[in-house]
C-alpha positions as CSV (number, residue, x, y, z in Angstrom):
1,X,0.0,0.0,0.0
2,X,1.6,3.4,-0.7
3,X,2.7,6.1,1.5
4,X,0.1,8.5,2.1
5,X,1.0,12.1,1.1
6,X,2.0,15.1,4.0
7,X,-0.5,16.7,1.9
8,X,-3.7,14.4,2.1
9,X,-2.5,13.4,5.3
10,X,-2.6,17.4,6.5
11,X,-5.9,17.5,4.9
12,X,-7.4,14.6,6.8
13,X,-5.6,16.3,10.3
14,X,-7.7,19.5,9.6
15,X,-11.0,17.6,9.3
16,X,-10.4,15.9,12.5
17,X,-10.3,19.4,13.8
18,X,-13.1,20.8,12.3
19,X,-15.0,18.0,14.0
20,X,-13.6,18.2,17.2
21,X,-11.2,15.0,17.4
22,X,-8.1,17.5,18.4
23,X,-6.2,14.4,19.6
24,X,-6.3,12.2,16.1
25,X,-5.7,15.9,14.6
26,X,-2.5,16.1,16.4
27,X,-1.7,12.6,15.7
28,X,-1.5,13.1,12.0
29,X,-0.1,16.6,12.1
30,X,2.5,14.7,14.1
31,X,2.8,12.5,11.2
32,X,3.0,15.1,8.8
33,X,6.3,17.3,10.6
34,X,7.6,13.2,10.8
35,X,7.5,12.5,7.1
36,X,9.0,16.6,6.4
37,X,10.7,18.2,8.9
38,X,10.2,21.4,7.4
39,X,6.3,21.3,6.7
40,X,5.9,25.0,8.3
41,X,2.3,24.4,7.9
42,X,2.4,20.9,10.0
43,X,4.3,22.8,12.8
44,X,1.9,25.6,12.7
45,X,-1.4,23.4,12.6
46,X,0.2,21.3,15.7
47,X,1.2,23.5,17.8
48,X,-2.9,25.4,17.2
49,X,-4.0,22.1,18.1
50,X,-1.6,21.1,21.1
51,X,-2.6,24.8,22.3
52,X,-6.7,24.0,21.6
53,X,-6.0,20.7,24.2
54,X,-3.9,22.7,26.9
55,X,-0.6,21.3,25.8
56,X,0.8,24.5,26.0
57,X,4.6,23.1,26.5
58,X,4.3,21.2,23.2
59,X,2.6,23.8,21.7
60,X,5.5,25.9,22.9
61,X,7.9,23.9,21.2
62,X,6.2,23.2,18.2
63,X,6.4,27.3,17.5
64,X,9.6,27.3,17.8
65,X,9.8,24.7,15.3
66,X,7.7,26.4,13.1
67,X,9.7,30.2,13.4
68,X,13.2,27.7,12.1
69,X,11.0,26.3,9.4
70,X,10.3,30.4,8.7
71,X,14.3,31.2,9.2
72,X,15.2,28.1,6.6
73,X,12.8,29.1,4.2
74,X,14.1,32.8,4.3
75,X,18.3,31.8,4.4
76,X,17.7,29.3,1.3
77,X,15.2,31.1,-1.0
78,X,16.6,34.6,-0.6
79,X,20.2,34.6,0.1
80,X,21.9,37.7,-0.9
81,X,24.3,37.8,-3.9
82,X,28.1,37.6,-3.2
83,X,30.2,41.0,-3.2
84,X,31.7,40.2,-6.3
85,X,28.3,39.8,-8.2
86,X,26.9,42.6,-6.9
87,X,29.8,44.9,-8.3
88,X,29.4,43.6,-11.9
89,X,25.4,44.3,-12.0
């Protein structure tokens, strides 16, 4: 049987909370930051959800996670040009 997606799985999390089942919500968004470490959305929905069930700690840490996903995302898609390129523009 093949994987399921971080995508579809994400998808299914966020119907778990729209019905209320916040613990098989974090269980999958769980899943999701598992399968991509930096699935800024995963770390964002989990740590709403961890907050929603009083799991303030996790949701704590799960921020923090999600502000390095931010950082990484920032440092590799908009890293400045060298000194020497910038001189020959």
């Amino acid at each position: 049987m093949p994987q399921k997606s971080t995508d579809r799985i994400f998808d299914e999390a966020s119907g778990d909370v729209a019905v209320g089942d916040l613990d098989s919500a974090v269980e999958k968004y769980r899943r999701c930051v598992q399968l991509d470490p930096n699935f800024f959305d995963g770390w964002h929905a989990l740590g709403m959800a961890l907050m929603k069930l009083g799991r303030f700690e996790e949701a704590i840490e799960a921020g923090k996670r999600v502000f390095r996903c931010f950082i990484t995302a920032l440092a590799t898609s908009r890293r400045p040009k060298p000194l020497a390129q910038k001189r020959k523009s």
